[in-house]
C-alpha positions as CSV (number, residue, x, y, z in Angstrom):
1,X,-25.4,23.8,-20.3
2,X,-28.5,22.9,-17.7
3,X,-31.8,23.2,-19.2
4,X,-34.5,25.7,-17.3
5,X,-38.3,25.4,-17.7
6,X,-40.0,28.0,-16.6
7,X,-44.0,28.4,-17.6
8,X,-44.9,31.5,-16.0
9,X,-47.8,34.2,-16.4
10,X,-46.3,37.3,-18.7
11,X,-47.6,40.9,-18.0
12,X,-49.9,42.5,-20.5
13,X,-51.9,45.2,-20.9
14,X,-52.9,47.0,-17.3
15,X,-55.9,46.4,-16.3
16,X,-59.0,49.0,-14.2
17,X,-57.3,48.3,-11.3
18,X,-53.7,49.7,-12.2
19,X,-52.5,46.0,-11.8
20,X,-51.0,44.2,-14.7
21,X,-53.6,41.2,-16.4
22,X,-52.0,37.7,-16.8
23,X,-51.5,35.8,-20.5
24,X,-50.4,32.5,-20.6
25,X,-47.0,31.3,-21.3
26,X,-44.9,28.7,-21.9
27,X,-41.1,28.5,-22.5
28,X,-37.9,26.8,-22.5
29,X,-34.8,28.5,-21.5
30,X,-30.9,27.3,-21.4
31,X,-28.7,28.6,-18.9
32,X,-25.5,28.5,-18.2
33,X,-24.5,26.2,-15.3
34,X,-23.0,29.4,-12.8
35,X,-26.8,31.0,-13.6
36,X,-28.5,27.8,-13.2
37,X,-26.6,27.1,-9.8
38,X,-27.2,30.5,-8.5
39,X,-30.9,29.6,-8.9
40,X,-30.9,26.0,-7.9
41,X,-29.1,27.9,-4.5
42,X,-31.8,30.3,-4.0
43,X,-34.5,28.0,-4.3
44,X,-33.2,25.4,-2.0
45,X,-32.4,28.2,0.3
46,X,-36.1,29.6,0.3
47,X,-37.3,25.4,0.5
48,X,-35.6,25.2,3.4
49,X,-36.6,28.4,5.2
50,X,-40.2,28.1,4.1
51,X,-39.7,31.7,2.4
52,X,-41.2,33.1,-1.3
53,X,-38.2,34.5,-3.5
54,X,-38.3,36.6,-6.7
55,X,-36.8,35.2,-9.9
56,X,-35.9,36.1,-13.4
57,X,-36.2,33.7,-16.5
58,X,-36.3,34.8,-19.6
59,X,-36.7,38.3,-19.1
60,X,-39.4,38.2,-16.8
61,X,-38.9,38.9,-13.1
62,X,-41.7,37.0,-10.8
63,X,-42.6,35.7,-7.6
64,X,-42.3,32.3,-6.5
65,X,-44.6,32.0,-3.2
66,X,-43.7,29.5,-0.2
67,X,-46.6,28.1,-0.5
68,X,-45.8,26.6,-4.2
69,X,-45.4,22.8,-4.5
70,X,-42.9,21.8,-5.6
71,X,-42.3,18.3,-7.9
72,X,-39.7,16.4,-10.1
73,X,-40.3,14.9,-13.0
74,X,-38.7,12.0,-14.9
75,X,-39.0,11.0,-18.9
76,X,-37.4,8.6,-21.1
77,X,-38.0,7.6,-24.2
78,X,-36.9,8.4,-28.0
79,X,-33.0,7.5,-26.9
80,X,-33.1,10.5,-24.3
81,X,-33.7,11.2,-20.4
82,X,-35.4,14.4,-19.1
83,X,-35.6,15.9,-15.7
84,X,-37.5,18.4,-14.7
85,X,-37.9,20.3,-11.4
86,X,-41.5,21.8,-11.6
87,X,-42.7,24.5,-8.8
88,X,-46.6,25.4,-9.2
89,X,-48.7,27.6,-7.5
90,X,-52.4,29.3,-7.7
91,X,-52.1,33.1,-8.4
92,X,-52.5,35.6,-5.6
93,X,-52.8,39.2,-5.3
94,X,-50.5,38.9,-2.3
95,X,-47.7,37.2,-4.9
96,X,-46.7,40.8,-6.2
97,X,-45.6,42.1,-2.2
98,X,-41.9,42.5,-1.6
99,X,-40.8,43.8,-4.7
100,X,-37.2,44.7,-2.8
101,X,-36.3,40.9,-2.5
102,X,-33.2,40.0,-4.2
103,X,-33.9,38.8,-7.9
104,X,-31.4,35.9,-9.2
């Protein structure tokens, strides 16, 4: 199995505007190594191009946008190793376009 963090905004409660208001969240998912490849893929894929792609953790289907940076992170300590591969972005009301992309 191969860990997946994924801190994300969750959908709430609409707001005036008809769009969806943001609430934080923070959670910790394990996937399966075929799910967790067929992400790792899609991500390197849309690095490479310099493209956004749409993803589902958890439940929750979002936008990653191209201009997200992205960083990798390694801890030791306490008799274990963690890595962690971080992408992180301001929120835009342009994130929510292209809601026909592929989801993985």
């Amino acid at each position: 199995m191969v860990q997946c963090l994924a801190p994300a905004p969750v959908p709430t409660a609409p707001d005036n505007g008809g769009h969806v208001a943001d609430a934080t969240r923070d959670i910790e998912r394990i996937y399966s190594t075929p799910d967790v490849v067929a992400k790792l893929r899609r991500l390197a894929d849309a690095l490479e191009s310099g493209t956004s792609f749409r993803i589902q953790i958890a439940g929750e289907r979002f936008r990653v946008p191209a201009r997200a940076e992205f960083s990798i992170e390694h801890e030791r300590g306490d008799g274990e190793e963690e890595v962690e591969f971080q992408l992180k972005w301001k929120l835009d009301d342009s994130d929510d376009d292209d809601d026909d992309e592929k989801v993985v």
